[in-house]
C-alpha positions as CSV (number, residue, x, y, z in Angstrom):
1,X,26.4,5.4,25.2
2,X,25.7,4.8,21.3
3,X,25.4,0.7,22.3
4,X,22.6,1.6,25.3
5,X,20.7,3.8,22.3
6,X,20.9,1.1,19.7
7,X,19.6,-1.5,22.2
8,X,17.2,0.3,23.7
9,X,15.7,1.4,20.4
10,X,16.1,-2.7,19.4
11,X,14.2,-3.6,22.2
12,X,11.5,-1.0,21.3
13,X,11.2,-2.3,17.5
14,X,10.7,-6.0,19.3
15,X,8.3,-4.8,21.3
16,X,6.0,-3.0,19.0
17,X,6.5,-6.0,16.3
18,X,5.4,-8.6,19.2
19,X,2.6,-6.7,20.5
20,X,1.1,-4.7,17.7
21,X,-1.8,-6.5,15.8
22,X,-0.5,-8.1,12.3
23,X,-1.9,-7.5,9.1
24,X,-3.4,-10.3,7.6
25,X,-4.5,-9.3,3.6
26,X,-6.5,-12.3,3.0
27,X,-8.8,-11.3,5.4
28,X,-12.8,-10.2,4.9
29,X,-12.0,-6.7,5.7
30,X,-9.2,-6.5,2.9
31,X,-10.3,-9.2,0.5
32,X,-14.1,-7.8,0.5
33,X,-13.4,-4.6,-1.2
34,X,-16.6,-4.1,-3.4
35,X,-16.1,-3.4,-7.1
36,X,-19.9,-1.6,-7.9
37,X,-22.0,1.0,-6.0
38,X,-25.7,1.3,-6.5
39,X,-26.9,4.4,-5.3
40,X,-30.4,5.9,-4.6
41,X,-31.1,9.3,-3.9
42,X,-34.2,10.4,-1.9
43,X,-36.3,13.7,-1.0
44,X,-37.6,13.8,2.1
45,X,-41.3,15.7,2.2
46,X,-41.1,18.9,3.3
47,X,-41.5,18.6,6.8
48,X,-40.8,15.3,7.4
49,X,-36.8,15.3,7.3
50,X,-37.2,14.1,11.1
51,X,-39.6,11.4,10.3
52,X,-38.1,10.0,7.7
53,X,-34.6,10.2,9.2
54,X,-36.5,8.2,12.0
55,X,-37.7,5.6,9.7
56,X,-34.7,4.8,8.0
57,X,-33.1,4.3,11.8
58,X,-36.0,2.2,13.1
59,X,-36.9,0.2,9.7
60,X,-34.9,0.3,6.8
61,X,-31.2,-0.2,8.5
62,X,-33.3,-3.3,10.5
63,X,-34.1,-4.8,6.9
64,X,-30.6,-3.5,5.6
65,X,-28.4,-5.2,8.9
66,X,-30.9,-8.9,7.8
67,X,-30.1,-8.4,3.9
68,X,-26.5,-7.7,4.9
69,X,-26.0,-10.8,6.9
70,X,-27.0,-13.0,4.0
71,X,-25.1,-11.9,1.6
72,X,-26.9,-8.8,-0.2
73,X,-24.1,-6.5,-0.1
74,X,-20.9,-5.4,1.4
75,X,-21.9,-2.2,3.2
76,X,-24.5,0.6,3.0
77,X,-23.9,3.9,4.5
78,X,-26.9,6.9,4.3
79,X,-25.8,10.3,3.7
80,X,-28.0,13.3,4.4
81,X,-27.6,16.8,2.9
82,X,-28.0,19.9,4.5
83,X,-28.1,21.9,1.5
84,X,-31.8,23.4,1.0
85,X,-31.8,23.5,-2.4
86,X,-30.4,19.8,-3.3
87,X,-31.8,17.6,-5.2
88,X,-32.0,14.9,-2.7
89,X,-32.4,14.7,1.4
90,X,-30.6,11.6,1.4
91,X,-28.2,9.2,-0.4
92,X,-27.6,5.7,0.2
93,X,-24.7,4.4,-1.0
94,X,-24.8,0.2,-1.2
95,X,-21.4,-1.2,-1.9
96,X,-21.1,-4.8,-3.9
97,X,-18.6,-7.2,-4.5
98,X,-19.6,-7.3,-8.0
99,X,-23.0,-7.3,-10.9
100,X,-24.1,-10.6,-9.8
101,X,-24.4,-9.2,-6.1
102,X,-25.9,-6.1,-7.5
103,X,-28.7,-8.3,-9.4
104,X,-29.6,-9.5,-6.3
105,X,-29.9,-6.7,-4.3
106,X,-33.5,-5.6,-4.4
107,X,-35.0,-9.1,-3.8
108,X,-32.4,-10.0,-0.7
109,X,-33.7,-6.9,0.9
110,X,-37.2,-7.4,-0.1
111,X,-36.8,-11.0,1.3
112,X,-35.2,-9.2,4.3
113,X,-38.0,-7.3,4.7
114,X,-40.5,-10.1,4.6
115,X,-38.0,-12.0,7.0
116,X,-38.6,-9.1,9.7
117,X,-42.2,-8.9,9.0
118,X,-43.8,-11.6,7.9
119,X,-47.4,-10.1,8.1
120,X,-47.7,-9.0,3.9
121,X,-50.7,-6.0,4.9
122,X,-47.8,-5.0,7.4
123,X,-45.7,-4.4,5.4
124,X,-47.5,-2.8,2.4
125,X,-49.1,-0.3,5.3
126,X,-45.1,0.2,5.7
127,X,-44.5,1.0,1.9
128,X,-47.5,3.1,1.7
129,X,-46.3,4.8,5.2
130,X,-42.6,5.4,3.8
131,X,-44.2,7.2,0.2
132,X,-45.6,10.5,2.7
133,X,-42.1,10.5,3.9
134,X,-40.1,10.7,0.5
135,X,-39.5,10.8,-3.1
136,X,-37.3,9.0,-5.5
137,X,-34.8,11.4,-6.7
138,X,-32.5,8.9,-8.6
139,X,-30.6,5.9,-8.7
140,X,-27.1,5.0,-10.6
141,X,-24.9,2.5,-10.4
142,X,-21.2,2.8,-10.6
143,X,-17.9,0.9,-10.8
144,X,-15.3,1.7,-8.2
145,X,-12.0,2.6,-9.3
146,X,-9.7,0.0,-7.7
């Protein structure tokens, strides 16, 4: 009876090592772990949570998903508070490989921008629309603990 156990749980181990995904650690996912954050804080007008909310959906992640895909950062994830009396609506959280990434960021996603609409009174009607939506509340930049 001890055999059939020790067999059976042999053939298990074989089986989940054969069909279970392996780990590779020199891949993008593992190797691409940022060393800086830059973060930016907004406040959204009062009354325009929604809207703005709605424009970072339909035109800012656009412009980030472009600046992303050549090379402007590693990730970028928005973060929206519900407390009333913060500081900020929203945080958006870019992670970098590194400083030299982090130089770069603002003109990759300005070029981004320009990329997605090429029409310049377009997109200066855009950056005038986005200030009656928000505020700058703050930016800092950080190194991530590794």
């Amino acid at each position: 009876m001890k055999l059939v156990t020790l067999s059976a749980l042999l053939v298990i181990v074989v089986l989940i090592n054969t069909v279970s995904p392996q780990v590779n650690l020199a891949s993008p996912r593992v190797a691409e772990r940022g060393s800086v954050a830059a973060i930016y804080y907004w406040r959204a007008k009062p009354g325009k949570l929604e809207e703005y909310n709605r424009y970072i959906r339909e035109v800012a992640e656009p412009i980030d998903r472009e600046a992303k895909r050549r090379g402007a950062f590693i990730s970028v994830t928005t973060y929206v508070s519900q407390k009333p009396d913060s500081p900020w609506t929203h945080m958006r959280i870019f992670i970098l490989k590194d400083r030299a990434q982090l130089e770069n960021l603002s003109k990759v996603l300005d070029a981004a921008g320009a990329r997605l609409q090429p029409d310049e009174a377009k997109r200066k009607a855009r950056a005038e629309y986005a200030a009656t939506l928000r505020d700058a509340a703050g930016q800092e930049v950080m190194d991530i603990l590794k």
